[in-house]
N, C-alpha and C positions, 0 to 999 in steps of 0.2 A: 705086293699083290700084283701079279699081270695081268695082260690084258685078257686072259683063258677065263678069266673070273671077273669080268665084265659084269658092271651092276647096272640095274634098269631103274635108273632114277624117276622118284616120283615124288614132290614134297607133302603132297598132303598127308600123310600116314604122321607129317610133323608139325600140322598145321591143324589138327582135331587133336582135343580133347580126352583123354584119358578117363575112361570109367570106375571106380575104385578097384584095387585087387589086379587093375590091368597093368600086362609089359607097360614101358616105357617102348617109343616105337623102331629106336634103331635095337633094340634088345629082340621087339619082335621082328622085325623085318631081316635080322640075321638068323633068330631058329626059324620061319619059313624057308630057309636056305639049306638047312640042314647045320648051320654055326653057330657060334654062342657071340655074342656082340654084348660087350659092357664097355664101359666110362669110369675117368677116374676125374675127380672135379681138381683142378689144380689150384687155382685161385677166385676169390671171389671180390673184388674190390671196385674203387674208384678212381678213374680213368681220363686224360686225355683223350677222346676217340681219333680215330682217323676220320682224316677233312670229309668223306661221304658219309662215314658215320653220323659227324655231327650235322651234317647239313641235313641227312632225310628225317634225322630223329631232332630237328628242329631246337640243338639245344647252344644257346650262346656261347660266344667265347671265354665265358670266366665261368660256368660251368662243368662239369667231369658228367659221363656217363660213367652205370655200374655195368660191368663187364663179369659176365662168368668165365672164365677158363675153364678146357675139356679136355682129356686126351681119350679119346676113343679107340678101342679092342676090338676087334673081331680073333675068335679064337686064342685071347689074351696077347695078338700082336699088335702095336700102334699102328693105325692105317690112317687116324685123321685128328687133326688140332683143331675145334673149333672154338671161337671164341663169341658168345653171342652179349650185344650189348643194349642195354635197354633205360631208357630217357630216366634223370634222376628222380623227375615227379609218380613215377609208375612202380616204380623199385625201389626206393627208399623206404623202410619202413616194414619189407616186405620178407617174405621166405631169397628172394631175388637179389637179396642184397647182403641174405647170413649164406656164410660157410656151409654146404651140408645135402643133400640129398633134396629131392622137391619129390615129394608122391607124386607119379604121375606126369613128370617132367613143368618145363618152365608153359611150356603151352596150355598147363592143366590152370595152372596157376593164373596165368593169365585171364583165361576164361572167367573164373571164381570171381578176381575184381574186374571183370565189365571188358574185357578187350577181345573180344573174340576175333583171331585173323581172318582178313581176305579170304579169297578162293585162289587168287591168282598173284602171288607177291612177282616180286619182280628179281630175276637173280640173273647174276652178272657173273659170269665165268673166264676165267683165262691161263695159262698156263705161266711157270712163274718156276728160276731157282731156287732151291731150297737153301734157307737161310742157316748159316753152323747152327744155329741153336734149336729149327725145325728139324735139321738130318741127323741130329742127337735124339731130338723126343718121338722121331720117327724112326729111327735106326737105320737111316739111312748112307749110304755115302757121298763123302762131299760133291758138292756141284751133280746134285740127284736132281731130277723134275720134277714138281708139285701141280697140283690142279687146284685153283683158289675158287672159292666159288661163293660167292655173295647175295644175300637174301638180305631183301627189304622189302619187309612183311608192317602192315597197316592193318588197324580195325576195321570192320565192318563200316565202324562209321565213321573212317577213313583217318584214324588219328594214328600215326606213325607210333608204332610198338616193338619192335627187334628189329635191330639187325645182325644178322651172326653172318660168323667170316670162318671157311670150312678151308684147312688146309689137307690136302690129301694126298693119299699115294695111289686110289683105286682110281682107274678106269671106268666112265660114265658111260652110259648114252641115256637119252631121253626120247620120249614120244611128245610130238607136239598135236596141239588140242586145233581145230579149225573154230573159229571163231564163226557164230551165226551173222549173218552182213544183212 
């Protein structure tokens, strides 16, 4: 995807709740485009996280986070790897933790047992080679750019609940919010 097709990031459209019968929100957020945005769930397991993983999602050293694997479509081509991971105590036991489709995505779900996110997570962005086994499931070619981009998303009441790691090939911008002082 080039930069012609520049997306207006916003995360909350992933950060509410899904109503029944409703899109999943990168599904909706690509037909308001005029495109069709799907996902194909690649893995769903348990995990050594990466060290900011495990440090916001508070979980010990002899612990695993459960990790879903994503490869996201737009127009049925890969444009992004996300990988979201979420503390064993929250996930285990849970849709979050099998194989399979979530009605209404992992944020629907969340809500349902007690976690409702933030307004305002916190994500961390940076630009990054693509690794052979991202510019394969991206189809990219080798030593391509990616854009990484990290959400650390907490409860309402403030209890660290995901963090997903978004590999991509699209061009961002963002509007920033002024904060009442």
């Amino acid at each position: 995807m080039g930069s012609e097709d520049a997306w207006m990031g916003d995360a909350q459209p992933y950060l509410t709740a899904r109503q029944a019968g409703e899109r999943d929100a990168w599904s909706a957020e690509a037909a308001a485009r005029g495109r069709r945005g799907s996902q194909r769930l690649l893995a769903v397991e348990e995990v050594d996280p990466p060290g900011s993983v495990r440090e916001f999602l508070g979980i010990s050293p002899d612990e695993k986070a459960v990790v879903r694997r994503r490869l996201i479509l737009l127009d049925d081509q890969p444009v992004e790897l996300a990988d979201s991971y979420y503390p064993p105590h929250v996930a285990r036991g849970t849709r979050l933790a099998e194989r399979g489709k979530i009605p209404g995505g992992a944020v629907t779900l969340l809500a349902a047992l007690g976690f409702t996110p933030e307004d305002e997570p916190l994500e961390d962005v940076f630009a990054a080679t693509a690794s052979p086994s991202q510019c394969t499931a991206l189809s990219l070619p080798p030593g391509a750019p990616v854009l990484v981009l990290t959400r650390f998303t907490a409860s309402t009441s403030g209890e660290p609940m995901e963090v997903s790691v978004m590999t991509m090939t699209r061009h961002l911008q963002y509007r920033q919010r002024k904060q009442a002082s």
